[in-house]
Backbone bond lengths (Angstrom), bond angles and torsions (degrees), N, CA, C in turn:
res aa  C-N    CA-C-N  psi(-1)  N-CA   C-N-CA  omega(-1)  CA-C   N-CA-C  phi
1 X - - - 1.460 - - 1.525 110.41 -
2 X 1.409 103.70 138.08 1.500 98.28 179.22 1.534 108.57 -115.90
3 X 1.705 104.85 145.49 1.641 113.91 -160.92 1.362 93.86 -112.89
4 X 1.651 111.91 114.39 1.472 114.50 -170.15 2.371 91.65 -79.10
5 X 1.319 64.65 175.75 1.980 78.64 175.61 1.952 98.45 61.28
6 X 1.555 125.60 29.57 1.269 115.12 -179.01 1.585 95.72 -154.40
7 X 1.284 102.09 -164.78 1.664 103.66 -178.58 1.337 85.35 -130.46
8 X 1.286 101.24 160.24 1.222 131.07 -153.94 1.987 128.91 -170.52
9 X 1.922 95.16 110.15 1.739 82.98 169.56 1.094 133.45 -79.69
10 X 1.385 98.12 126.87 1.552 115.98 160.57 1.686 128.20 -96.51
11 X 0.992 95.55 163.84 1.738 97.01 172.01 0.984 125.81 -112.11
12 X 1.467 135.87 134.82 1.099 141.12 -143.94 2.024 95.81 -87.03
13 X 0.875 120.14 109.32 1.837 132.28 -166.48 1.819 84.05 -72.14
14 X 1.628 99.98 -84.75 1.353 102.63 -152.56 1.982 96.71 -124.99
15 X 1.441 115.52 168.55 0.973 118.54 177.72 1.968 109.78 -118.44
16 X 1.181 131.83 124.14 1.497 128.77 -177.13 1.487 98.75 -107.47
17 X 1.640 122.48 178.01 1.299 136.90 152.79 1.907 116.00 -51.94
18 X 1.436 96.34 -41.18 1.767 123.30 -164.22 1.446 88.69 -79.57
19 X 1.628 135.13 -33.43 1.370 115.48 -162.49 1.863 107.50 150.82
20 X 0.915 113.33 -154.00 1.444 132.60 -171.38 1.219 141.02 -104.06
21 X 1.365 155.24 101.19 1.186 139.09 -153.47 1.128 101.27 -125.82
22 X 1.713 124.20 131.61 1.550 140.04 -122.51 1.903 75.99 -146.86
23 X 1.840 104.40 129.90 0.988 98.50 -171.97 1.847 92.75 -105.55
24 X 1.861 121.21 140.09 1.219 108.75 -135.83 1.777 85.89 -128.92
25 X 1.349 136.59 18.01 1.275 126.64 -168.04 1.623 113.03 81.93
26 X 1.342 105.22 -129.72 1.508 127.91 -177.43 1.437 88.83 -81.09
27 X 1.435 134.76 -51.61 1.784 112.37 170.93 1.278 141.87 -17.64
28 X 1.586 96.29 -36.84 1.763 118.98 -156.52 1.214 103.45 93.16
29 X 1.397 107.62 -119.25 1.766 133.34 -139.91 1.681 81.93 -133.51
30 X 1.355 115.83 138.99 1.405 136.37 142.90 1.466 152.18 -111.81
31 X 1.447 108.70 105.83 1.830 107.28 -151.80 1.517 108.55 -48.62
32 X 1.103 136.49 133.88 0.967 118.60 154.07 2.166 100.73 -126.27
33 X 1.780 108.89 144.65 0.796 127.27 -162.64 1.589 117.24 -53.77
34 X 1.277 140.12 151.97 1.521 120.66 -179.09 1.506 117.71 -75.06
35 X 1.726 105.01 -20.70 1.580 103.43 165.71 1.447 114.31 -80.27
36 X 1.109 128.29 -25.97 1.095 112.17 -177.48 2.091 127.79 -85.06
37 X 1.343 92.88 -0.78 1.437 108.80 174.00 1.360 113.52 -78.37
38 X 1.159 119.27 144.62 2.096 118.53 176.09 1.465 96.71 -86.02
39 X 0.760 91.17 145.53 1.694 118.64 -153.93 1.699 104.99 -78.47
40 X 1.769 101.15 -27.94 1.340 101.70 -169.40 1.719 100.41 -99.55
41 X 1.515 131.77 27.11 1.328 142.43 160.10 0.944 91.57 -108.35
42 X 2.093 75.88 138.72 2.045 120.72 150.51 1.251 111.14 -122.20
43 X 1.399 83.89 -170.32 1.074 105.37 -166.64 1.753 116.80 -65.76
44 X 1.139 107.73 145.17 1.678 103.52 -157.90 1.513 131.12 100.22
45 X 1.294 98.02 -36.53 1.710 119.80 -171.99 2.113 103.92 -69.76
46 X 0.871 114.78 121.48 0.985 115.01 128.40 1.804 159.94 5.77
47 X 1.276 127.42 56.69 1.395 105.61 -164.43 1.898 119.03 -126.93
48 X 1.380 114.02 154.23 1.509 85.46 -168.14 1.722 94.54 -90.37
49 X 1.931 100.13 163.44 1.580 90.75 166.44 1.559 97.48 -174.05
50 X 0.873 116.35 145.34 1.605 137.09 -163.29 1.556 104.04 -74.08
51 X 1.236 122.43 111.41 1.281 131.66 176.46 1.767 128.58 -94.77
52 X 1.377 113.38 115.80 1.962 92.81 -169.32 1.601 71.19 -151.29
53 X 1.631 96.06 -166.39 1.335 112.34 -178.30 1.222 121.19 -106.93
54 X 1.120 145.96 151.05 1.444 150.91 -171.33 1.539 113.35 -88.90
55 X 1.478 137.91 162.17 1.481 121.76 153.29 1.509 146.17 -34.25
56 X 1.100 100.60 -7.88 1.817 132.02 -176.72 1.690 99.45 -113.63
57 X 1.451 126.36 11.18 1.009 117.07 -157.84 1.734 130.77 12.99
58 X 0.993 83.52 58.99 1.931 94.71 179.49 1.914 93.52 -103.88
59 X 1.013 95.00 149.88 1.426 106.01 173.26 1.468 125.00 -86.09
60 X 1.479 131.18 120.04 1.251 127.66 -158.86 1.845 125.03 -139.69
61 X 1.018 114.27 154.85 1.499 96.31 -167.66 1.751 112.19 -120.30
62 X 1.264 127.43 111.69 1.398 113.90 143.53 1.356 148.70 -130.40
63 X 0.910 128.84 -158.16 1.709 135.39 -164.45 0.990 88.57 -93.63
64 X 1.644 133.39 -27.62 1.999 106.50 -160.99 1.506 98.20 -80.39
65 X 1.470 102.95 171.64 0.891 121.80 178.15 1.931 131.00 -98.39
66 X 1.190 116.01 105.54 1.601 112.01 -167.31 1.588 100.64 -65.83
67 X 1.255 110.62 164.06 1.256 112.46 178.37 1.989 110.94 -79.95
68 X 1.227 102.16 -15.54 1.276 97.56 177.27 1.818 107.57 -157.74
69 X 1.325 122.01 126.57 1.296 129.45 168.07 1.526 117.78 -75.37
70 X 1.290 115.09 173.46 1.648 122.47 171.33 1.497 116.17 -52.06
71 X 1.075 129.30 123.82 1.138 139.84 -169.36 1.355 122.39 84.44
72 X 1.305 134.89 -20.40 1.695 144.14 169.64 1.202 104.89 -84.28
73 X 1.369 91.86 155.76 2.064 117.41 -177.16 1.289 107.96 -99.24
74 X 1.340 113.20 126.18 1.709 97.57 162.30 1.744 105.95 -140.84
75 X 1.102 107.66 176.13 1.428 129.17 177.03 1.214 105.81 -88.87
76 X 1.495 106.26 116.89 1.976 117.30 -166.92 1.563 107.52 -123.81
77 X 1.173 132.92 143.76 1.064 135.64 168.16 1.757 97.15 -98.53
78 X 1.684 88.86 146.35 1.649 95.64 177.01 1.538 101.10 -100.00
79 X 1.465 106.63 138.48 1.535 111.69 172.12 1.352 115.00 -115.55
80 X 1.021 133.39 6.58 1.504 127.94 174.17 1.798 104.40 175.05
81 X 1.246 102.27 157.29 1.575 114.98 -172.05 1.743 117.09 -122.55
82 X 0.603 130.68 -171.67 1.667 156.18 170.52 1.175 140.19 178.59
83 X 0.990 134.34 -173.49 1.485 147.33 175.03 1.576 113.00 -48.36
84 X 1.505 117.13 -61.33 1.064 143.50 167.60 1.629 126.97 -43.95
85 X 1.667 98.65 -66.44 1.361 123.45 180.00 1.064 126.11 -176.15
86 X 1.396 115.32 -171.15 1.867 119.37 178.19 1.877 112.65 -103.56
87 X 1.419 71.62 149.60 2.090 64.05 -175.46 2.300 92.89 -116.66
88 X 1.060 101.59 149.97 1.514 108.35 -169.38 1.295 112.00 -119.21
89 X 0.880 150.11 146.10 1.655 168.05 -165.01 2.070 101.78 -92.34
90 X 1.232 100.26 98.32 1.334 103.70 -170.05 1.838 108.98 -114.18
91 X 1.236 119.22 -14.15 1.022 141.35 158.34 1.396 107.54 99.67
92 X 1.419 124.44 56.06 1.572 153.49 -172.35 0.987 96.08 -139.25
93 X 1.609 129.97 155.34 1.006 144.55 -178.76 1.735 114.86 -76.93
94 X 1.528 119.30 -29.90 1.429 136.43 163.90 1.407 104.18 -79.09
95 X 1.151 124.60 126.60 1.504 109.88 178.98 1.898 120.96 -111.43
96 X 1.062 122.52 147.06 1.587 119.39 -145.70 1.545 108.05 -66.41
97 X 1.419 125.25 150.75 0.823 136.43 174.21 1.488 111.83 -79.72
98 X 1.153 122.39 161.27 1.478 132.45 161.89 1.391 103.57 -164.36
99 X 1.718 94.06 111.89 1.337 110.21 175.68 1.965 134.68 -63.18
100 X 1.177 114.21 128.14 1.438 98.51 -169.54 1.988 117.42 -33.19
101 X 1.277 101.43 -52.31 1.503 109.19 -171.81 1.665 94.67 -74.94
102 X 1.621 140.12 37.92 1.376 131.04 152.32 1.621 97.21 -138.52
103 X 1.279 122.78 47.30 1.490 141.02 -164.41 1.642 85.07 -111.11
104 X 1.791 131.03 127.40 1.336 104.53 152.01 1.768 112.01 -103.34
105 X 1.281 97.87 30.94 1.820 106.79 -178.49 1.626 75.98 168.90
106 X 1.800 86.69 140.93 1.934 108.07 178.43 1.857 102.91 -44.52
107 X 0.937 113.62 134.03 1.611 110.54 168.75 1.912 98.53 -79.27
108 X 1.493 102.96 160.96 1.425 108.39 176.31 1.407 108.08 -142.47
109 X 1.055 140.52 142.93 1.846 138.44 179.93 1.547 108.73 -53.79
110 X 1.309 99.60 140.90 1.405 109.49 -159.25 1.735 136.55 54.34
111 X 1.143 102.31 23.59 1.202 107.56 143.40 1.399 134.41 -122.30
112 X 1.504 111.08 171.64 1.614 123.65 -155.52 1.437 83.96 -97.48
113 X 1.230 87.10 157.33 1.761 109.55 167.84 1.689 110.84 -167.99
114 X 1.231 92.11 136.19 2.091 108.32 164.62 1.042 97.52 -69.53
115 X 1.652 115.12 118.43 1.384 110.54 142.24 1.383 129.06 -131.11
116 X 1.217 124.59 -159.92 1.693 122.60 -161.80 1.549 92.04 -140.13
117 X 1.395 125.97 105.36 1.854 156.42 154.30 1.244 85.44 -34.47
118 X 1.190 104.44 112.31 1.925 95.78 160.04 1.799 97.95 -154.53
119 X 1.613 105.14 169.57 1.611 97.04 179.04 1.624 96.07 -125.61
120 X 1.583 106.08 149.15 1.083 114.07 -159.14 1.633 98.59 -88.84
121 X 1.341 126.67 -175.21 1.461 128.38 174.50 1.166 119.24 -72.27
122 X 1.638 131.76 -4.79 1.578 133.63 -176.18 1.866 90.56 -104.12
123 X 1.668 117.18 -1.11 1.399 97.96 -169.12 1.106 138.71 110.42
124 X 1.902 100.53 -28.17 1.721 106.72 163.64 1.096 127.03 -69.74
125 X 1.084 111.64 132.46 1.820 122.88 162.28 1.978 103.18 -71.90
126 X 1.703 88.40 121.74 1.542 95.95 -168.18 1.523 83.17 -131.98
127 X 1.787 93.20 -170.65 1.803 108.35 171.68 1.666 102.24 -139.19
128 X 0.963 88.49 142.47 1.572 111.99 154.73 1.186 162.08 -100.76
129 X 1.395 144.52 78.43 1.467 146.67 -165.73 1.419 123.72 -68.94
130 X 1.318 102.91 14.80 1.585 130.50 -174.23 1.159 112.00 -103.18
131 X 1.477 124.70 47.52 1.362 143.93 -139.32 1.906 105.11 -73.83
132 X 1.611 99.65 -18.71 1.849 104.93 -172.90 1.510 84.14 -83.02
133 X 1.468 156.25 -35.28 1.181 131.66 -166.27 1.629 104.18 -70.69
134 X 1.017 118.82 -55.86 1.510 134.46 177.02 1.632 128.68 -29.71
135 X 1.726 82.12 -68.23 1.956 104.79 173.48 1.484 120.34 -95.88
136 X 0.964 117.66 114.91 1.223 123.37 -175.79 1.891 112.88 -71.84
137 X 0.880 119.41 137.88 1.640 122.93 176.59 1.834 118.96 -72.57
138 X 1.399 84.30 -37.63 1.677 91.97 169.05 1.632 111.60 -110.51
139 X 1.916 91.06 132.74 1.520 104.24 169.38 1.469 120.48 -98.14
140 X 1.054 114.07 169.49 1.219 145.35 -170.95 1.528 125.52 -120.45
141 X 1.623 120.54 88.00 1.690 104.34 174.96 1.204 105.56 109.81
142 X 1.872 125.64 -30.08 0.915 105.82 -161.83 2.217 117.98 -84.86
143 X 0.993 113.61 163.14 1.625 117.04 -166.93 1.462 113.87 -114.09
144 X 1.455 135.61 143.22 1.512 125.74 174.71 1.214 115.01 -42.19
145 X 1.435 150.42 127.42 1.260 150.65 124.12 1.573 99.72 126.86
146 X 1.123 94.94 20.58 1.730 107.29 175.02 1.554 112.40 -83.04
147 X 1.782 96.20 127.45 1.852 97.44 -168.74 1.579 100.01 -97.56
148 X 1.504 89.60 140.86 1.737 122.42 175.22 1.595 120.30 -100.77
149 X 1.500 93.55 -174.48 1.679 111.51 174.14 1.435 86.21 -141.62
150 X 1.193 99.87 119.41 1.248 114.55 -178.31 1.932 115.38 -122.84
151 X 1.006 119.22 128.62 1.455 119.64 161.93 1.452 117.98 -99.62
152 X 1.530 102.06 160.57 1.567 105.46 -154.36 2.313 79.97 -100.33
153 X 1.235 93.48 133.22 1.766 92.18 173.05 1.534 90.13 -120.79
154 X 1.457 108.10 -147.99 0.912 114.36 -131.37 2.040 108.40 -97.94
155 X 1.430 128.06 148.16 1.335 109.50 174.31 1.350 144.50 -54.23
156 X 1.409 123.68 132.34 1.686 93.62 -179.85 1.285 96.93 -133.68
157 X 1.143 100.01 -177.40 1.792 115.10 171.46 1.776 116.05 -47.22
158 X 1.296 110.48 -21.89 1.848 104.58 179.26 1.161 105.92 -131.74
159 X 1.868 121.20 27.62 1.625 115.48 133.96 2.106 80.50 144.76
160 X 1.513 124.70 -97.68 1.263 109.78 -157.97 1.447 80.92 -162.00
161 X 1.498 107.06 146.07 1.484 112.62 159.52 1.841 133.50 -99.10
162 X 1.161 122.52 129.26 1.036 112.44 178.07 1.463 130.06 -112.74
163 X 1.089 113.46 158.89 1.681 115.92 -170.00 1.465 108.89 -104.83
164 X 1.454 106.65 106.41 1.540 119.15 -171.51 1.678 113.34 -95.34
165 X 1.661 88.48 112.87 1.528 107.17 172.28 1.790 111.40 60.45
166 X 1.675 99.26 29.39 1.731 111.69 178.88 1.593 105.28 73.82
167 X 1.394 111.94 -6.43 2.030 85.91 -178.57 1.187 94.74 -143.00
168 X 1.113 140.70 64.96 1.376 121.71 158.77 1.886 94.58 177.96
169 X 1.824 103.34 156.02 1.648 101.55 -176.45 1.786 106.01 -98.28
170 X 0.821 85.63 165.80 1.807 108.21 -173.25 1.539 114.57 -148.52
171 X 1.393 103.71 116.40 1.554 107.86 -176.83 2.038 100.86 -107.30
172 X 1.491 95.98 122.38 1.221 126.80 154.31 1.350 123.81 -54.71
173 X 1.312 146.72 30.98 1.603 125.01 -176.78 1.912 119.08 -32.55
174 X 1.324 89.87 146.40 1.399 114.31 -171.92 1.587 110.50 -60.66
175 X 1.459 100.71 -24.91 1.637 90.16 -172.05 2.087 95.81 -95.85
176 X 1.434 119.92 17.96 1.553 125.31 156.58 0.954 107.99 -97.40
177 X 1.384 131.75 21.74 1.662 120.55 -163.84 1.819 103.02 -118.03
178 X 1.177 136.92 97.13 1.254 133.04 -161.57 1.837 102.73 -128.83
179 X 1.399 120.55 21.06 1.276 135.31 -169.83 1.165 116.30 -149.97
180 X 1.305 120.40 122.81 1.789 98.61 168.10 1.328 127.36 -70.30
181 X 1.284 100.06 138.68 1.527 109.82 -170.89 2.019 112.68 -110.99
182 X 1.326 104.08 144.62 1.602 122.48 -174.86 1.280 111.33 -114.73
183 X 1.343 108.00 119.02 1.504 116.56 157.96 1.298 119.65 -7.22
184 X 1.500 145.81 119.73 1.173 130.16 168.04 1.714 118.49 76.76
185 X 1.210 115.30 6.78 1.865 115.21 -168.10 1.555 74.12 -88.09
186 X 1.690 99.33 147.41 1.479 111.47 162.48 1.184 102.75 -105.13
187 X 1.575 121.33 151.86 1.660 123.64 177.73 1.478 94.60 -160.91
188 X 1.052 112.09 -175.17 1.621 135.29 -146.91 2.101 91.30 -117.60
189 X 1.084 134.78 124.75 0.633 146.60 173.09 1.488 131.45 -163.32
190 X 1.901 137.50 161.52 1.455 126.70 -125.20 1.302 98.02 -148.32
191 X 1.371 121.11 119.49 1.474 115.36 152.51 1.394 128.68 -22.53
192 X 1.534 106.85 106.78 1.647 114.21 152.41 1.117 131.71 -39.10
193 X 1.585 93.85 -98.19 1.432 126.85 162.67 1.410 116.74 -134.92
194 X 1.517 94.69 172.27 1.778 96.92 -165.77 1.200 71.10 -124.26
195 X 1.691 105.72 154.02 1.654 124.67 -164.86 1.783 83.81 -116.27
196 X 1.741 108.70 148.85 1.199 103.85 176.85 1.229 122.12 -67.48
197 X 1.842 124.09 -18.98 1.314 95.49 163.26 1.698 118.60 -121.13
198 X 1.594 97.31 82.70 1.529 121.51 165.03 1.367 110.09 96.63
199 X 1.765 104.48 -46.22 1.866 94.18 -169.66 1.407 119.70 -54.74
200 X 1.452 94.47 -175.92 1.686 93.18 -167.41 1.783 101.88 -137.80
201 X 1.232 126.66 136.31 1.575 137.24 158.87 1.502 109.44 -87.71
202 X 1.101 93.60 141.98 1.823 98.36 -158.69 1.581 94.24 -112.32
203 X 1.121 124.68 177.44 1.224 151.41 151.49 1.328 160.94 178.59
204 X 1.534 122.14 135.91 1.705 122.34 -150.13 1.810 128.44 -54.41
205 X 1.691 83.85 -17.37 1.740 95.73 175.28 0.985 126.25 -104.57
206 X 1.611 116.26 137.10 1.521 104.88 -171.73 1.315 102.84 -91.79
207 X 1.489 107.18 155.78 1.434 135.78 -170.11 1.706 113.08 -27.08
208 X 1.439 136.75 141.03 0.789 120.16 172.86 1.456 130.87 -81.23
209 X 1.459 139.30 133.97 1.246 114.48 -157.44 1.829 111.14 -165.72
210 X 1.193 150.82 166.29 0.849 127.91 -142.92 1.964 101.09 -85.85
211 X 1.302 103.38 -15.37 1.417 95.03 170.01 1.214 120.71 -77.72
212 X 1.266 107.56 -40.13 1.513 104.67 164.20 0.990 126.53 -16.69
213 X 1.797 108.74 -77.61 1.300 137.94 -159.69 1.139 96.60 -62.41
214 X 1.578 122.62 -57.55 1.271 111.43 -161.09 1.542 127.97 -56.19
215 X 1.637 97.92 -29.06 1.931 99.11 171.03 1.270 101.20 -74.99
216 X 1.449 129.59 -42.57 1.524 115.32 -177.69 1.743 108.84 -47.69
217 X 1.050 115.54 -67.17 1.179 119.24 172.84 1.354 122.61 -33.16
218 X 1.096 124.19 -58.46 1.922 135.76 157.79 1.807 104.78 -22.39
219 X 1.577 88.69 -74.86 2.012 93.77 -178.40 1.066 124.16 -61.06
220 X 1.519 115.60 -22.21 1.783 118.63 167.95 1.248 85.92 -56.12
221 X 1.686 122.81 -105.30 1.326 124.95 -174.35 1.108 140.65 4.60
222 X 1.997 118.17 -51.38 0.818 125.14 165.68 1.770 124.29 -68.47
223 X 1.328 105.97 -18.46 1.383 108.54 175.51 1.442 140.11 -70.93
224 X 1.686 97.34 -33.34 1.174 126.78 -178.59 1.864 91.39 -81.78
225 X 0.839 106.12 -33.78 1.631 104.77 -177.03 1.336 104.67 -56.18
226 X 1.086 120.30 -60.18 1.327 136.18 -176.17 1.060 122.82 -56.37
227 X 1.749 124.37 -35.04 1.239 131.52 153.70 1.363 144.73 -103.38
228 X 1.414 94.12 43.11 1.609 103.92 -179.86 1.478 112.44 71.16
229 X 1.051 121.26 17.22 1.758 127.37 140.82 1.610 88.50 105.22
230 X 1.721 124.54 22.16 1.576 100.03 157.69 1.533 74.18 -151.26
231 X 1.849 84.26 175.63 1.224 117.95 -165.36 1.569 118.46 -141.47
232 X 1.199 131.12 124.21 1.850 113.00 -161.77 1.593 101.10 -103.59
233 X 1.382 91.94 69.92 1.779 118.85 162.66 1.762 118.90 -121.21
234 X 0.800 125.04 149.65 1.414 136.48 -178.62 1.737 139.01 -148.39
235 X 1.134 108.68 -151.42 1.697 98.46 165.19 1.723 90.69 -122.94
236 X 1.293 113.78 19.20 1.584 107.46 167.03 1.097 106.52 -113.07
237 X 1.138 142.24 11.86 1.623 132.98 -162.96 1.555 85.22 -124.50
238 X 1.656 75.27 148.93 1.994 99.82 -168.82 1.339 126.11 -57.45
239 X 1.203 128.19 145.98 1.326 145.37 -172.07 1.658 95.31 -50.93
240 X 1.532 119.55 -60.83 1.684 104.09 169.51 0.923 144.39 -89.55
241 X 1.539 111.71 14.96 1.872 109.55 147.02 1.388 136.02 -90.92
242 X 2.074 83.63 -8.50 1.628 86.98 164.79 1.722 120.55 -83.89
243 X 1.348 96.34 -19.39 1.264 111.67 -172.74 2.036 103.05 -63.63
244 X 1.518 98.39 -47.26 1.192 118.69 -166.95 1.419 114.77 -69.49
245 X 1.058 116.85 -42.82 1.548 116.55 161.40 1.465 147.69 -94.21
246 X 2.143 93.60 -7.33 1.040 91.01 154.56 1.219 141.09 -179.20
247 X 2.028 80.59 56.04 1.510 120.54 150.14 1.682 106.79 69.81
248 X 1.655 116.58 25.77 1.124 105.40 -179.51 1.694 95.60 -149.98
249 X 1.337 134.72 173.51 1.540 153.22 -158.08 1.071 99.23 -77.07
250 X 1.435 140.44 148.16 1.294 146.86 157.73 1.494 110.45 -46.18
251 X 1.047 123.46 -46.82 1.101 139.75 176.29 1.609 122.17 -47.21
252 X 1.241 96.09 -58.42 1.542 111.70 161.83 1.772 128.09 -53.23
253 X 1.203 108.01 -27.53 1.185 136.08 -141.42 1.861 88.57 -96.34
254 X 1.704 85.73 -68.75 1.810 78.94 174.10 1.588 130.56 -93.25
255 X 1.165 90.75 11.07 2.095 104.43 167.26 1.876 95.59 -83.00
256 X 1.309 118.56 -33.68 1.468 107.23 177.21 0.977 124.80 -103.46
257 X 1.864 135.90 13.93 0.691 154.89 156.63 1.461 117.12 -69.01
258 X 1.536 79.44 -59.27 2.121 100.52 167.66 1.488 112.49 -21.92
259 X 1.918 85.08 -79.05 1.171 99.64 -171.85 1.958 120.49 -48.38
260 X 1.590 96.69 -47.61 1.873 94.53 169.46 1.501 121.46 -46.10
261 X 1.149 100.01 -24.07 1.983 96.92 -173.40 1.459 95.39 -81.53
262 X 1.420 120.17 -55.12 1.960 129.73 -153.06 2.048 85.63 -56.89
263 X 1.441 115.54 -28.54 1.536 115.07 -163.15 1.644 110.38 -101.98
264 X 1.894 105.30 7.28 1.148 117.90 162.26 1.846 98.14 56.45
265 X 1.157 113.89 43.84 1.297 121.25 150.75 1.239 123.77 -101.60
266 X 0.967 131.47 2.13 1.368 126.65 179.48 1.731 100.07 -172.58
267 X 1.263 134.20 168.01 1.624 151.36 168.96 1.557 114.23 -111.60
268 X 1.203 119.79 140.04 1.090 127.75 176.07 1.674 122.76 -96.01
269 X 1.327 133.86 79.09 1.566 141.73 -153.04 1.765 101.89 -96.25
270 X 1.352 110.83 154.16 1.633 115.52 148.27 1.394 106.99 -1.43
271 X 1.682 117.62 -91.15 1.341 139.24 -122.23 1.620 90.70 -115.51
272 X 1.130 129.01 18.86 1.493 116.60 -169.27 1.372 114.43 152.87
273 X 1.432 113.17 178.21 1.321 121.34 165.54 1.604 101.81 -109.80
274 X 1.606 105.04 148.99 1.402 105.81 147.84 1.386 147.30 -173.43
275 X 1.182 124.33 169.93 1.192 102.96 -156.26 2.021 144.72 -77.01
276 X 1.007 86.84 163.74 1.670 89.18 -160.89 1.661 111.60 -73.10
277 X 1.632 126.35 127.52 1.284 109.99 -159.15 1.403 109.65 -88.67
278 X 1.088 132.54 154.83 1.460 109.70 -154.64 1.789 90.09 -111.66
């Protein structure tokens, strides 16, 4: 069976001059282009390739890659409107629909929007800005310090929400926020806490841990090296210049700091840290 709006193996049926013919079930045969075939498949072989429908709604197969399949969220630019709806730039040659009634505010050309890949009951692969049908608020499975794919949604009053791994919400608090953050940027981000009923607190730093530390520790070193054995960092300096220079939690920052002083590698002063003369 083939699952349109996904990728999907096929087998390579027959080979032409023009390209490839992808044997498709109850479909038949599916063209696929002669550039877009790997060169080192035959016939028999196997290949993956993204199946949806074309403007002729004919069913069609290729190797590129959409920015988002059935069931995933992505960040879409709108390129044109109508009566009906908005169509979005998904990086297919057909570009996605989004129906007026899956609008959560009118779309307008040139703007971005989160949405949710989904196929409707006649079969179309559409989008959605109706992001609460899509993402669920409560998770399932997930554990402290567990790493994500996270998208940046929208601002609120207790920092920004994000959409973890396309199905589920994740709240950012403001006092985890040590970077500026963009509408729609995807980034790598870690279980907080899990709320007892399901939600989740997210956050930009990964776990603290002895690897961690140990490169943190490395780039301190190296810094102070570099500047004549101090550095105008501390356990008073702000959550985003520590963040900013060096890409890890305040928290982190002065637990390994700690530890550098208790190991008499370095002193902790006013204006800086620095280092210990040996």
């Amino acid at each position: 069976m083939v699952n349109f709006g996904q990728f999907n193996f096929l087998k390579i049926a027959r080979k032409t001059g023009r390209g490839t013919f992808l044997a498709a079930g109850n479909l038949g045969e599916l063209f696929l282009p002669k550039g877009q075939t790997p060169s080192f498949c035959e016939a028999g072989d196997k290949i993956e390739v993204f199946v949806y429908r074309n403007s002729d709604d004919e069913a069609v197969a290729t190797t590129k890659k959409p920015r988002a399949s059935v069931g995933e969220v992505a960040c879409l630019q709108v390129v044109s409107c109508n009566s009906v709806g908005a169509f979005l730039d998904w990086g297919l040659p057909k570009d996605l629909f989004a129906p007026f009634g899956q609008q959560s505010t009118p779309m307008k050309e040139g703007e971005r929007h989160i949405v949710a890949v989904y196929q409707d009951n006649t079969g179309r692969i559409a989008a959605s800005s109706k992001l609460n049908r899509y993402v669920k608020a409560e998770t399932k499975g997930f554990k402290i310090a567990q790493k994500v794919k996270a998208m940046v949604g929208d601002k609120t009053d207790l920092g920004f929400k994000l959409v973890v791994n396309s199905k589920y919400w994740g709240v950012l608090h403001s006092s985890d926020i040590f970077q500026p953050l963009k509408y729609g940027q995807t980034l790598t981000a870690y279980v907080k806490k899990v709320r007892p009923d399901g939600r989740i607190d997210m956050t930009l730093s990964a776990p603290e841990g002895e690897g961690e530390a140990s490169s943190l520790r490395s780039k301190i070193m190296k810094l102070l090296q570099e500047n004549n054995g101090s550095y105008p960092a501390n356990d008073k300096t702000s959550p985003e210049i520590i963040y900013k220079t060096f890409g890890v939690s305040k928290k982190v920052f002065k637990s390994t700091i700690g530890k550098m002083y208790k190991n008499k590698q370095i002193t902790i002063e006013k204006g800086g840290i620095q280092l210990v003369s040996k």
